[in-house]
N, C-alpha and C positions, 0 to 999 in steps of 0.2 A: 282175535284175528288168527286164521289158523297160517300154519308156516309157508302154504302153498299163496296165501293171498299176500303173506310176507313178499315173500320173490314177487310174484305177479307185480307190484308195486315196485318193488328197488329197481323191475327189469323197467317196466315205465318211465323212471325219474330219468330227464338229461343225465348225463354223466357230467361233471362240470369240466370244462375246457380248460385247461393251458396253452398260453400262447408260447409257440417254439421261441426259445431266447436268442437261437441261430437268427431270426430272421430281424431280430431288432440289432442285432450285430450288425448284418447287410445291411440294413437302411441304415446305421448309423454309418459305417463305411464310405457310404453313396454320396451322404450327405456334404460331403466337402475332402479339400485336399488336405498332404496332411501340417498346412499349414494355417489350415482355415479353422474357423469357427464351428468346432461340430459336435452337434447335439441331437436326440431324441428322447421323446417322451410319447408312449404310446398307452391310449387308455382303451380298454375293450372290457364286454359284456361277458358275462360267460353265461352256458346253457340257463341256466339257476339263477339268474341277476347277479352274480358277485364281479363286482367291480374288481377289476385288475390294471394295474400301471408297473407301466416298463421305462425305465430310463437309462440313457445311455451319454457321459458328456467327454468334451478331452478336456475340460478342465471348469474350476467353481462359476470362474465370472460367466461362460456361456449358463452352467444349470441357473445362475442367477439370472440372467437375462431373459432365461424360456420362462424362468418361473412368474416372472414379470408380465412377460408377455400372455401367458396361462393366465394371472390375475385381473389382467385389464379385460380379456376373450369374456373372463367371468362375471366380471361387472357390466359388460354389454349386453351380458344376456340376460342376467338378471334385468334389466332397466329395458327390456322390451318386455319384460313378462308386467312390468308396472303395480305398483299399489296392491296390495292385498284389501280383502274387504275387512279382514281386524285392523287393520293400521286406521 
């Protein structure tokens, strides 16, 4: 591959995305007063497919609680996808 078709390609590829960490500040912000319960977790795609998670909490028991919550969202979804044809 000559150096020109190098570039021509790198110039093609998405660039992979970061998500500004300013803005999972503000939504975590938003999220409650500051005597509330406040958490975020944000998951997003980037250009490339690479999964990325952001989290944000004021304290363990809340990240325990989303994480729970994440858990149970995962098993529902799973359980509409139903039975595979190996099982």
């Amino acid at each position: 591959m000559s150096k020109k078709q190098a570039q021509k390609e790198s110039k093609d590829e998405p660039k992979d995305f970061i998500f500004p960490t300013e803005l999972v500040e503000q939504v975590y912000e938003i999220s409650g007063g500051a005597d509330a319960y406040k958490g975020v977790i944000l998951c997003v795609c980037s250009p490339k497919g690479t999964p990325q998670i952001y989290t944000r909490f004021d304290s363990i028991v809340t990240a325990l609680g989303m994480k729970m919550a994440i858990d149970q969202w995962l098993a529902d979804e799973e359980s509409k996808i139903g039975p595979t044809e190996q099982e």
